[in-house]
KOLKOL-365126 format. One record per residue (C-alpha): residue number from 1; y, x, z. Coordinates in pm, whole numbers, always signed. Example, Ala and Ser with C-alpha at 12.3 -4.5 7.8 and 13.67 -1.06 7.14 Angstrom:
! residues 2
<i=1&v=-450&u=+1230&w=+780> $
<i=2&v=-106&u=+1367&w=+714> $
***
This chain:
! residues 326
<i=1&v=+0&u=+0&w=+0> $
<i=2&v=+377&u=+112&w=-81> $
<i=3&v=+563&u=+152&w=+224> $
<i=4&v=+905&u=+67&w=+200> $
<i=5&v=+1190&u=+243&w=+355> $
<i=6&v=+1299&u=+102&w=+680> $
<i=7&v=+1671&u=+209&w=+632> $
<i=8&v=+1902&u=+383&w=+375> $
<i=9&v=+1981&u=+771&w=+486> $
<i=10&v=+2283&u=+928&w=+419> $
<i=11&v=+2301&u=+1291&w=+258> $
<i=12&v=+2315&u=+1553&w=+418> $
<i=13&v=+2561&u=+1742&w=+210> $
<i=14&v=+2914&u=+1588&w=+74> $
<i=15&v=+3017&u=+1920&w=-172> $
<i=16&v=+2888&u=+2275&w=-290> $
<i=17&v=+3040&u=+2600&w=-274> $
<i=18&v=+3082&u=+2780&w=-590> $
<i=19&v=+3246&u=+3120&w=-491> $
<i=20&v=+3629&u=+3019&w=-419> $
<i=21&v=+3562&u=+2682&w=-473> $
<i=22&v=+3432&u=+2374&w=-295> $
<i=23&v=+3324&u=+2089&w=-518> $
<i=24&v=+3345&u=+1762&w=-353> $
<i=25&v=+3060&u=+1513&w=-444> $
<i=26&v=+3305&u=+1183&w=-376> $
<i=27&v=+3580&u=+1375&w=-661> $
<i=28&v=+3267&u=+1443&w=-887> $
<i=29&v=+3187&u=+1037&w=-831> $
<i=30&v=+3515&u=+942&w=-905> $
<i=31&v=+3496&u=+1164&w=-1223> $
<i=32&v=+3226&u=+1037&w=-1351> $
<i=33&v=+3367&u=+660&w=-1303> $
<i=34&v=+3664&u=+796&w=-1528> $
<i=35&v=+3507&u=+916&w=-1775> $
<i=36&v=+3264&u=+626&w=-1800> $
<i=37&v=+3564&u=+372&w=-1837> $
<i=38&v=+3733&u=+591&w=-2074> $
<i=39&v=+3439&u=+577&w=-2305> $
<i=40&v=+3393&u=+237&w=-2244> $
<i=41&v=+3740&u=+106&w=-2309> $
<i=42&v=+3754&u=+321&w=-2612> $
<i=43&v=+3479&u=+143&w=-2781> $
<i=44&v=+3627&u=-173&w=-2683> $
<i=45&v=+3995&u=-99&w=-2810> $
<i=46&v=+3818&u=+7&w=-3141> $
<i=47&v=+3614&u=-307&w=-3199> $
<i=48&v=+3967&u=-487&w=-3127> $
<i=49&v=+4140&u=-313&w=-3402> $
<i=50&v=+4311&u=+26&w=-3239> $
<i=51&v=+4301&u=+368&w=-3288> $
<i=52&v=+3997&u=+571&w=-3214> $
<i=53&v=+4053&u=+779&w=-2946> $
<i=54&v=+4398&u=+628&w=-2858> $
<i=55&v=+4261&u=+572&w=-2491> $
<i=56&v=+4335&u=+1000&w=-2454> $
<i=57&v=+4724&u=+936&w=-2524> $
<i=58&v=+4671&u=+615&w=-2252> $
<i=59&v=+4502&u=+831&w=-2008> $
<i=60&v=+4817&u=+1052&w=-2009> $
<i=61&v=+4991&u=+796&w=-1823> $
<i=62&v=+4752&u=+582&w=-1639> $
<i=63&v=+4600&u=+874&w=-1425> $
<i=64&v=+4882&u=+1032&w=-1335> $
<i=65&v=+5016&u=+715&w=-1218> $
<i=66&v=+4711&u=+573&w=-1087> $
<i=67&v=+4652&u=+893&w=-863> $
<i=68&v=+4997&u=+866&w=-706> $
<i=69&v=+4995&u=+468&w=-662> $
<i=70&v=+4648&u=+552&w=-471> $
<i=71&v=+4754&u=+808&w=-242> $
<i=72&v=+5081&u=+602&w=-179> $
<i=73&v=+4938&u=+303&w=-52> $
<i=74&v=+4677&u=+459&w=+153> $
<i=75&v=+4979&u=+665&w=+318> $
<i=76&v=+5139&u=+332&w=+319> $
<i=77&v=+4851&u=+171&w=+493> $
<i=78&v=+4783&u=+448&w=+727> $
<i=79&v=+5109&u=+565&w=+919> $
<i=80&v=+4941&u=+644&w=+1236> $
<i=81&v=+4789&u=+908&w=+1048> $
<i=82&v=+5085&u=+1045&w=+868> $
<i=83&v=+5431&u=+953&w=+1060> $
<i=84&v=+5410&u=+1036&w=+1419> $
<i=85&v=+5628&u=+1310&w=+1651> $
<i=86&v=+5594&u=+1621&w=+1519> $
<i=87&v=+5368&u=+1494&w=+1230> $
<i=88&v=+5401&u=+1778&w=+903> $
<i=89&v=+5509&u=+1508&w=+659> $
<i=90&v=+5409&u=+1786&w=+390> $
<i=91&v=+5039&u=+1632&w=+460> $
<i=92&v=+5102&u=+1307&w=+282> $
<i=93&v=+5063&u=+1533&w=-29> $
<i=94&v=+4768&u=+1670&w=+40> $
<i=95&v=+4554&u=+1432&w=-178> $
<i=96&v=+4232&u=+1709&w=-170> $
<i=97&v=+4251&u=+1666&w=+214> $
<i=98&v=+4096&u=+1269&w=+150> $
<i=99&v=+4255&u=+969&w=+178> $
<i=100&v=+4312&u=+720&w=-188> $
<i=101&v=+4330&u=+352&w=-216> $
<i=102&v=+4204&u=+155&w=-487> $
<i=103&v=+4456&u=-93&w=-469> $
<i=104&v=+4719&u=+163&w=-497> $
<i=105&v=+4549&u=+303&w=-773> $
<i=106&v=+4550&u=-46&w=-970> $
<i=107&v=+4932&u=-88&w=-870> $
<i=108&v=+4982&u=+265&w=-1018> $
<i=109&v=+4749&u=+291&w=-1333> $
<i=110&v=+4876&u=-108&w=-1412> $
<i=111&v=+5201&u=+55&w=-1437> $
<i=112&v=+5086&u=+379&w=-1614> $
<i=113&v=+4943&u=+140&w=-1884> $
<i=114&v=+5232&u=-90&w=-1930> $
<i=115&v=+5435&u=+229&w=-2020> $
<i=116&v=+5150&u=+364&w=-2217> $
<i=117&v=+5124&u=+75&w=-2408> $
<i=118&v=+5475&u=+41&w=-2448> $
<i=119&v=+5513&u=+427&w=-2597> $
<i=120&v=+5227&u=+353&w=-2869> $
<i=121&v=+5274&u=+14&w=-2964> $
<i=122&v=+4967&u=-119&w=-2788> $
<i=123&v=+4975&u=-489&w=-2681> $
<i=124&v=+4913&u=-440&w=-2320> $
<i=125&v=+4709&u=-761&w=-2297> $
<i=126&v=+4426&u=-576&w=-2527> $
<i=127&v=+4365&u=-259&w=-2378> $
<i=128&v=+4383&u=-487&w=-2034> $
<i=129&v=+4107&u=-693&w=-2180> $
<i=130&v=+3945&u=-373&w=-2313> $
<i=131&v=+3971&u=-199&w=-2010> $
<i=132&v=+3834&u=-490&w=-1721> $
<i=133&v=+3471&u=-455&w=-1746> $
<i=134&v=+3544&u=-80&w=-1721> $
<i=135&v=+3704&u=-39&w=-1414> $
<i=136&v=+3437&u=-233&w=-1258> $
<i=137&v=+3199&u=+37&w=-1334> $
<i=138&v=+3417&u=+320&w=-1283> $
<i=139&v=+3464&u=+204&w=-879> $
<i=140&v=+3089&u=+112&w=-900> $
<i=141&v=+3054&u=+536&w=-975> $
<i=142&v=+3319&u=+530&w=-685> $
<i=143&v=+3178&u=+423&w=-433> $
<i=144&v=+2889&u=+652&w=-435> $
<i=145&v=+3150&u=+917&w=-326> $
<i=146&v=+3136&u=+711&w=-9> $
<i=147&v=+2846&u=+746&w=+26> $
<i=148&v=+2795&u=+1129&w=+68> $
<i=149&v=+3060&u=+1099&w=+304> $
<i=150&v=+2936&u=+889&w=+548> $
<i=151&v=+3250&u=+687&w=+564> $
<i=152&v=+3364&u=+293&w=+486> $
<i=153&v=+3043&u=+182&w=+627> $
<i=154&v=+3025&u=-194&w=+802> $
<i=155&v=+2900&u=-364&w=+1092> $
<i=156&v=+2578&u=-282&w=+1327> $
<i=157&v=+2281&u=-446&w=+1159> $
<i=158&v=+1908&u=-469&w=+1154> $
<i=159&v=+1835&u=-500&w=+790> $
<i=160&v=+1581&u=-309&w=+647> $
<i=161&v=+1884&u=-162&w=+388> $
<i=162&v=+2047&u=-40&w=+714> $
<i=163&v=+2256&u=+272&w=+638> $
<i=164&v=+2181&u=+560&w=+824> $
<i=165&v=+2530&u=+746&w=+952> $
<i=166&v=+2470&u=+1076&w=+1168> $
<i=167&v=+2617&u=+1029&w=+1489> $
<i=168&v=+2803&u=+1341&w=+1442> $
<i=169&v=+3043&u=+1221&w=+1240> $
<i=170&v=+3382&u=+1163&w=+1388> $
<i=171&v=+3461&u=+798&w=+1298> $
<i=172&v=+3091&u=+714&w=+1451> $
<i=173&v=+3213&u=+447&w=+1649> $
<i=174&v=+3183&u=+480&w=+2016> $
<i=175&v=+2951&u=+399&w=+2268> $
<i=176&v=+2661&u=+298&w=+2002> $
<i=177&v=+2326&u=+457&w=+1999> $
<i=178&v=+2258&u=+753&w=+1776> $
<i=179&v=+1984&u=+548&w=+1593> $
<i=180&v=+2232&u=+290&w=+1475> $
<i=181&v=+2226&u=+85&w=+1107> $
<i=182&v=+2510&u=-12&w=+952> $
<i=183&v=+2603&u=-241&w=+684> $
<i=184&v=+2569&u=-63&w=+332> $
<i=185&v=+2917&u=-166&w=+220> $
<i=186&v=+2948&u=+97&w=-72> $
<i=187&v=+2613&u=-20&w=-178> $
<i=188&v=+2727&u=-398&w=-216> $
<i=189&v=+3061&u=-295&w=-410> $
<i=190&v=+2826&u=-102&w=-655> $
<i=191&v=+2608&u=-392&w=-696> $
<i=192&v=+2853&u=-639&w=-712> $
<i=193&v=+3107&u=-445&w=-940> $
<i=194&v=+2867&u=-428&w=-1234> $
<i=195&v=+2715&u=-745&w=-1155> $
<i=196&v=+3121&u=-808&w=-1217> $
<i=197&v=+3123&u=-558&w=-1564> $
<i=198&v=+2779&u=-753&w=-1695> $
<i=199&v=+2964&u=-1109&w=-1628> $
<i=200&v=+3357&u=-979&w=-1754> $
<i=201&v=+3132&u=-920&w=-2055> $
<i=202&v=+2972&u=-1244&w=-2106> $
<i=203&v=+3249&u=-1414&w=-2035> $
<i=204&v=+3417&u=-1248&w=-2285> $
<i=205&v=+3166&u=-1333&w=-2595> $
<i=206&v=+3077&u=-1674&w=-2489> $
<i=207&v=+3463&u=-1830&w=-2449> $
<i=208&v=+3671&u=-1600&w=-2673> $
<i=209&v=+3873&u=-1438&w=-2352> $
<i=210&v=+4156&u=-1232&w=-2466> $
<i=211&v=+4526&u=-1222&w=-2403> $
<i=212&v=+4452&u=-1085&w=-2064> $
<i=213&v=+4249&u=-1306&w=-1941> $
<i=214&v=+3942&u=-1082&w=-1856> $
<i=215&v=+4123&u=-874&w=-1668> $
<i=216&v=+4212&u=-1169&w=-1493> $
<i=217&v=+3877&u=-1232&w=-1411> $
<i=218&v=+3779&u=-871&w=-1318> $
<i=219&v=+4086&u=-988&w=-1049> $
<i=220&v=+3936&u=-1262&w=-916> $
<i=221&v=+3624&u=-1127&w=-902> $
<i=222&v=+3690&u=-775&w=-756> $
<i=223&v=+3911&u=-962&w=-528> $
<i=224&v=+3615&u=-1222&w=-360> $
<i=225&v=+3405&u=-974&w=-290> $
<i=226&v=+3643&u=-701&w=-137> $
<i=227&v=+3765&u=-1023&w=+55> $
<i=228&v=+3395&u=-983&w=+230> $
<i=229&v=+3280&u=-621&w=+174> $
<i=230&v=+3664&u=-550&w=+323> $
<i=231&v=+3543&u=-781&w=+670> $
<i=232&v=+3280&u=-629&w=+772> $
<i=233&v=+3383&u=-279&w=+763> $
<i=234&v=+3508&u=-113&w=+1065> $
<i=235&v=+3680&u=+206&w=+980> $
<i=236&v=+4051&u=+202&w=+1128> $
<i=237&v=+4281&u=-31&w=+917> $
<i=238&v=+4630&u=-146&w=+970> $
<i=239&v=+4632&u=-539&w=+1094> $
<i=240&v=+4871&u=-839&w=+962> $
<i=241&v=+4810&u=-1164&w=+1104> $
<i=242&v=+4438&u=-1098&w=+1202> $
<i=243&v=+4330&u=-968&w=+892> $
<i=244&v=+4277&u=-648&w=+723> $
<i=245&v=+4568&u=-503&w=+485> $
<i=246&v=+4307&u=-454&w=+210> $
<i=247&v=+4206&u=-839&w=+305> $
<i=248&v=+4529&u=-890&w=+205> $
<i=249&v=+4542&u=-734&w=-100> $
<i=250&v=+4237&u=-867&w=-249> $
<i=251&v=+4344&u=-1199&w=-154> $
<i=252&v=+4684&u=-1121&w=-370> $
<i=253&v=+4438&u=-970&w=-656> $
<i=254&v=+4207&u=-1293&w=-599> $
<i=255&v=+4521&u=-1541&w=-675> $
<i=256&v=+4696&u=-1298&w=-881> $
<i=257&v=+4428&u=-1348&w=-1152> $
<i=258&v=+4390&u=-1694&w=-1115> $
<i=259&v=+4699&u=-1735&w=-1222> $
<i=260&v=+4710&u=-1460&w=-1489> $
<i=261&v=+4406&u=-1676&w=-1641> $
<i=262&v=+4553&u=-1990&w=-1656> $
<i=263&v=+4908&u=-1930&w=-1725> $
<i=264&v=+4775&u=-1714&w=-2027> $
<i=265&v=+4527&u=-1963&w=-2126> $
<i=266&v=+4848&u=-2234&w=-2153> $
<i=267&v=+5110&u=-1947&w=-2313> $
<i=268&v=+4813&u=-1824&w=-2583> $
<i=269&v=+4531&u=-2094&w=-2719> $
<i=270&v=+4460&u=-1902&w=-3024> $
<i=271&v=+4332&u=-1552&w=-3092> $
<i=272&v=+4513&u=-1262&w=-3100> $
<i=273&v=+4687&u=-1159&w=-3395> $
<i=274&v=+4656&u=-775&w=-3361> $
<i=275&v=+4503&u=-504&w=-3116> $
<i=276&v=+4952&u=-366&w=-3180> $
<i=277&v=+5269&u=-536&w=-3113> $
<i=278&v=+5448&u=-653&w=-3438> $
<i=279&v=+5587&u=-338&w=-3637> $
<i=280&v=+5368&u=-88&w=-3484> $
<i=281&v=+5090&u=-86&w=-3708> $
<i=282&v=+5117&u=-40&w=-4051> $
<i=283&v=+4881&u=-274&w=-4177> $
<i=284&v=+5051&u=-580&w=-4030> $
<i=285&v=+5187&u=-810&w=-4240> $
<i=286&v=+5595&u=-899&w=-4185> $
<i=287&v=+5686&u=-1180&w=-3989> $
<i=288&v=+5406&u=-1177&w=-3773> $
<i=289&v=+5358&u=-1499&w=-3544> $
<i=290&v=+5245&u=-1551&w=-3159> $
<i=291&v=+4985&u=-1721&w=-3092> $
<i=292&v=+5184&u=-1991&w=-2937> $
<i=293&v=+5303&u=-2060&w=-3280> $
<i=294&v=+5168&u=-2420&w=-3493> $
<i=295&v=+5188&u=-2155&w=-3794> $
<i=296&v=+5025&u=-1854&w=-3710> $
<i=297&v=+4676&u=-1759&w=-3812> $
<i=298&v=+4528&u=-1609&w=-3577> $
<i=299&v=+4255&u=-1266&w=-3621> $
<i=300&v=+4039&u=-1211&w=-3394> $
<i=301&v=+4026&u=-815&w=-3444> $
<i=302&v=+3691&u=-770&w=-3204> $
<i=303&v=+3526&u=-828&w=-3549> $
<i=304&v=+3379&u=-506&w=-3721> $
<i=305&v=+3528&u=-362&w=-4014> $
<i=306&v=+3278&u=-552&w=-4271> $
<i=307&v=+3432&u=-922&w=-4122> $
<i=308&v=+3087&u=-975&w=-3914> $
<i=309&v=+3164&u=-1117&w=-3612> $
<i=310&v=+3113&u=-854&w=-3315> $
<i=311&v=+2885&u=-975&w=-3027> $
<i=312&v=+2920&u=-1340&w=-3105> $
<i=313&v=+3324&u=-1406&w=-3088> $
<i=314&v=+3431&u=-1621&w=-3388> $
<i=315&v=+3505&u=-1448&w=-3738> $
<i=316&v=+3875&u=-1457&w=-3856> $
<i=317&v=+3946&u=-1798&w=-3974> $
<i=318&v=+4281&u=-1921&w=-4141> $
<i=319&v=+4212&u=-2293&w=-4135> $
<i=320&v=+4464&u=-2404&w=-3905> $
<i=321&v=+4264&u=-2723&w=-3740> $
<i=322&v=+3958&u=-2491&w=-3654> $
<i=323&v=+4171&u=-2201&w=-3492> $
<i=324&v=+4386&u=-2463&w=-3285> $
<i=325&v=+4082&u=-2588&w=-3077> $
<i=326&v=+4041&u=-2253&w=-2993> $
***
């Protein structure tokens, strides 16, 4: 008989030395999650019409920016650590030290990529769309960089996927036995962030979902289940009103896309026209119409280059009746 394992360990390592240099295993996690997305989106923004390989002049902005909106709001979120008498407030730059937030990073990149997109003639909405799925499975790699080090954990449990955190560690909490299980939480973010990427996905060639409205659902879904992962963990957090600051957050990110979804769904019924804003690309034709307009034919550019429809969206149409129930 196959015994199973009465408890997840932890490793026992969290980097490597290579002469001069430590390599962390949580930066090698989250560099693996951006490279992943990167290739992901790319293929995406292609099948919608853009540029190969645009995503490179993207990334240009959106890490940068991402990487600063993450270390921000963790400082942000964590003054007792940073601001206090006699505090060096030199530390609140020293990223390779620990400490990034996801949210930040979202608030940051979001921005990155409105600029980006901006500078290149990208509609935003598309490489949003292009790029929801994808950040899904970039946090899933993520959060395996929690994992090695032993940190974000949840509540006390007796579940047979009860992680294993050595009692050495310095936010063990106090008073508990060294034998202790705690909640997995990293483990149900992976799960449920590309259960999230497989669904974003779906979603996306059963109902047509553009003009931002995936990444509104990678919003509402990221958000309901940090709303619960976020609850049971008990690492130090700042408090508002009984609940979590990253509660908070995904509750904003939860209603945020709610109304992203609909508001988009009212302000664009059709398809859109181009993966670029009018003028930008070459190929466009003058006078280009919004989708909001009783004239415009819409193209749905996830179609491949021979006109067959990609993944099951709807082939370009120019019958105005047909594209309106859309």
């Amino acid at each position: 008989m196959v015994t199973l394992p009465a408890s997840i360990p932890s490793p026992d390592v969290s980097f490597i030395q290579l002469g001069p240099f430590t390599i962390h295993f949580y930066a090698l996690c989250i560099l693996v999650g951006i490279i992943a997305a990167t290739l992901i989106t790319n293929a995406r923004l292609t099948r919608r019409g853009a540029e190969p390989g645009i995503i490179i002049d993207l990334l240009l902005w959106v890490v940068p920016l991402g990487i600063i909106g993450a270390r921000i709001f963790h400082v942000l979120t964590h003054p007792d650590d940073y601001f206090y008498p006699g505090a060096d407030l030199l530390k609140t730059l020293y990223i390779w030290e620990g400490g990034i937030a996801i949210f930040g990073a979202l608030i940051g990149g979001g921005i990155g990529a409105w600029i980006g997109c901006r500078v290149l003639g990208l509609r935003f909405s598309v490489f949003a769309d292009s790029l929801a799925p994808a950040l899904l499975v970039a946090q899933a790699f993520g959060r395996f960089g929690n994992w090695f080090n032993q940190e974000l954990y949840g509540l006390p449990t007796d579940l047979p996927w009860g992680l294993e955190i050595d009692a050495s560690n310095p936010a063990y909490p106090v008073g508990l036995p060294a034998d202790t299980l705690f909640h997995p939480t990293f483990l149900y973010e992976v799960v449920w962030n590309l259960l999230g990427a497989a669904v974003i996905v779906w979603l996306g060639r059963r109902f047509t979902l553009q003009w931002g409205r995936q990444l509104a659902v990678y919003l509402i879904w990221y958000g309901a289940g940090r709303v619960v992962w976020e609850s049971i963990r008990i690492d130090p957090s700042e408090v508002f009103f009984g609940l979590r600051v990253n509660v908070w957050a995904a509750l904003i990110a939860l209603v945020l896309g709610i109304v992203i979804f609909f508001v988009q769904a009212r302000r664009h019924p059709g398809l859109v026209p181009s993966a670029y804003r009018p003028g930008r690309n070459t190929t466009e034709t003058e006078g280009e119409l919004d989708s909001d307009s009783p004239d415009s034919a819409y193209v749905d550019l996830s179609d491949d280059a021979d006109g067959v429809a990609d993944q099951g969206e709807p082939a370009a149409t120019s019958e105005r009746d047909s594209l309106n129930r859309s």
